[in-house]
N, C-alpha and C positions, 0 to 999 in steps of 0.2 A: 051555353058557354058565352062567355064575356065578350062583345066585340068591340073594335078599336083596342087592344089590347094587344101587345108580344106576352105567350103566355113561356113561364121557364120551363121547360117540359119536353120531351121525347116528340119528336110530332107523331109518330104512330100511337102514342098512349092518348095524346093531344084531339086527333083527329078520329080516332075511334067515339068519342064524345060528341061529335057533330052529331048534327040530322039527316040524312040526306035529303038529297036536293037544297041545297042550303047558298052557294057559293057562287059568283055568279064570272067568276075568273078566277084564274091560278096562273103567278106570275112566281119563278123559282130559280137559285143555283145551286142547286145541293153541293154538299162537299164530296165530287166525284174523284178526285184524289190531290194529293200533296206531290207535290216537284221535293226532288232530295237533289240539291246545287252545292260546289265548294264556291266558298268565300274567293269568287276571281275577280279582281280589279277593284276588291271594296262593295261590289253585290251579296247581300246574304237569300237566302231562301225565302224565291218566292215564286208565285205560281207562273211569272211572265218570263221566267230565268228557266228555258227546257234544256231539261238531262232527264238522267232516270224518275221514274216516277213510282211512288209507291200508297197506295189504297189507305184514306182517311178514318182509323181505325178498324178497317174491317180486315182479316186474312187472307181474303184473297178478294182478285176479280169475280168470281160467282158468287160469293158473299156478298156484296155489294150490292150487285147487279138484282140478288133477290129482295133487299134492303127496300132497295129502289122501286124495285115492280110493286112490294107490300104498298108504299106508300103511295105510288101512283094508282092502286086498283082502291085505295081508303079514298083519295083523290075523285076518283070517278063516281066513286058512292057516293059522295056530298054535293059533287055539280049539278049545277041545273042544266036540267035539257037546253042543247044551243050555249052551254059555256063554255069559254074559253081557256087555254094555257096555254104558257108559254114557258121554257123550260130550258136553260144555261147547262152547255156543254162544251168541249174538246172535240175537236175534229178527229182524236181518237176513238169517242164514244159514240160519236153521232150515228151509228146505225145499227147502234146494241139500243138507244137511245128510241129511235124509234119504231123498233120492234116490239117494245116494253109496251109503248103509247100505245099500239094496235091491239096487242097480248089484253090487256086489261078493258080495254072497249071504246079509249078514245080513238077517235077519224086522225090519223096524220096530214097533215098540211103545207108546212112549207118548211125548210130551212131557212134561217136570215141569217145574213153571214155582219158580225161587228167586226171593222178594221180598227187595230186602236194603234191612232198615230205616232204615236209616242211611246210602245213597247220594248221593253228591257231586253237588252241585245243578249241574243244569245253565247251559250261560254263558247268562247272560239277552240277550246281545243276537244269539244265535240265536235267539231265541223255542221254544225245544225244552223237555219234561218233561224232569226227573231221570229218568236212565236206572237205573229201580229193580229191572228186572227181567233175571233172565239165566234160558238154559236148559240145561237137560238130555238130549238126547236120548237113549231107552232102546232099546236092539236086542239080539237075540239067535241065536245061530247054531240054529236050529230051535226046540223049544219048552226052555223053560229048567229045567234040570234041580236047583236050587237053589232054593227059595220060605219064606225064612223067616217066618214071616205075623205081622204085629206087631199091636197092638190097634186095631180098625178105623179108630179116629182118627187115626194116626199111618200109614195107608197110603194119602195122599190123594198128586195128581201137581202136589203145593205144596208147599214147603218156605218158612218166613220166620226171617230171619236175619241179622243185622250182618255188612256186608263184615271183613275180619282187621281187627282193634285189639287195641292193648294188649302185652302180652308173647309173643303168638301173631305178629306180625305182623313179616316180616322186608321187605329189601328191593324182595324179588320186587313187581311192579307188579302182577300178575295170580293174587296168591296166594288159593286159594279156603281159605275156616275148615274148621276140621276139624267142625263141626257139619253143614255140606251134603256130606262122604264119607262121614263113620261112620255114616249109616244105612242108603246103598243098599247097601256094601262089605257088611253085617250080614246086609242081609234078603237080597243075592244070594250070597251064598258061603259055605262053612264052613269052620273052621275048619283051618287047614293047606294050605287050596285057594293056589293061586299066583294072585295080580294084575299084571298087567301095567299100565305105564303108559308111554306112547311119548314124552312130553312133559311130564318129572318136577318142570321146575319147583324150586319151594321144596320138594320132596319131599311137600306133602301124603299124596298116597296113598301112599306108602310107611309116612309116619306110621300113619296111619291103620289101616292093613292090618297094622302089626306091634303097634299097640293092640290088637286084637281076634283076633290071636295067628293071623295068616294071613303066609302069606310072600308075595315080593313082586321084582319085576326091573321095572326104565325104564330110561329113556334121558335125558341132556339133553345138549346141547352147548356151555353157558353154564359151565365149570368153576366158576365164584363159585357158583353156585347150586348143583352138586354136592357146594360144601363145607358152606354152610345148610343142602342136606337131611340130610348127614351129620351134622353138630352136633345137629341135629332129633331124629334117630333115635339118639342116643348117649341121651338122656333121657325116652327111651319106656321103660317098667320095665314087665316082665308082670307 
């Protein structure tokens, strides 16, 4: 299969076509559910506005959740020994999250916890915090064979950051800034190593991975968004 490429496709149909051992990172946020928000104070629906939440086409939570495990255990088939991932969650999931990473055969690692300084206040007549915090979960297919080691300050399992604004920010509702991929993509992979992404989204990590001069295969099956990451990555310059 083609790489450097968002291919428009199912990522289980997608990545059943690999090789294994093929991959030498997996950097992801699947769509583990959608926020259901009323229109308060001029917010419309988005993942940073918490109320009820309801499951990103699937029927339920264990529908999901097995969705998830398929593509995490396709995942593990295609990593190379010593690869890494990294995998975008909810402090609600984080430990169906990873129980999944163990179930299938990756090593769990760490949680990193991203503060985004600037998240969407929650509706006040939930009585609920601004959902300021999102996570990371770190696994890796035995021990990680890639350890970039950055200045002790800068290798903590925090990262603090503005949700996407500005000229970065497309339509994607769940687009993470290139500030919270460009340093794990850095300290776990090297240069020219392939990333994989099952759930490409606005193409961040594609971005990402072609800034720091790594190549790069996903998957999305949103075409508008295949075409955002492709504009994305026409003005990535090495």
């Amino acid at each position: 299969m083609e790489i450097n490429v968002i291919h428009n496709q199912s990522c289980l149909e997608g990545l059943k076509n690999l090789p294994d051992n093929c991959v030498d990172m997996i950097f992801t946020d699947p769509p583990y559910y959608q926020y259901r928000a009323q229109n308060v104070a001029g917010l419309k629906n988005h993942k940073d506005v918490v109320t009820e939440f309801d499951f990103d086409g699937f029927k339920s939570e264990e529908e999901y959740l097995k969705f998830l495990e398929d593509v995490l255990a396709e995942c593990f088939r295609i990593a190379k020994p010593g690869a890494v991932g990294y995998l975008w969650c909810g402090d609600d999931f984080v430990s169906f999250i990873n129980r999944i990473v163990e179930k299938v055969g990756f090593q769990f690692r760490k949680v990193i916890h991203w503060h985004k300084t600037n998240p969407f206040p929650a509706i006040y007549t939930r009585k609920m915090y601004a959902n300021s915090m999102e996570l990371l979960v770190h696994f890796s297919k035995g021990t990680p064979k890639t350890w970039n080691h950055k200045p002790v300050n800068q290798m903590h399992n925090f990262i603090e950051a503005p949700i996407c604004m500005g000229k970065e920010r497309t339509i994607h509702k769940t687009q993470k800034p290139l500030k919270v991929c460009l340093p794990f993509i850095e300290i776990s992979s090297n240069e020219g190593d392939l990333i994989l992404d099952p759930f490409m989204g606005s193409g961040s990590t594609a971005v990402a991975a072609k800034m720091l001069k790594r190549n790069y295969i996903g998957f999305e099956l949103n075409n508008d968004y295949c075409t955002i990451a492709s504009e994305r990555l026409e003005k990535v310059k090495h």
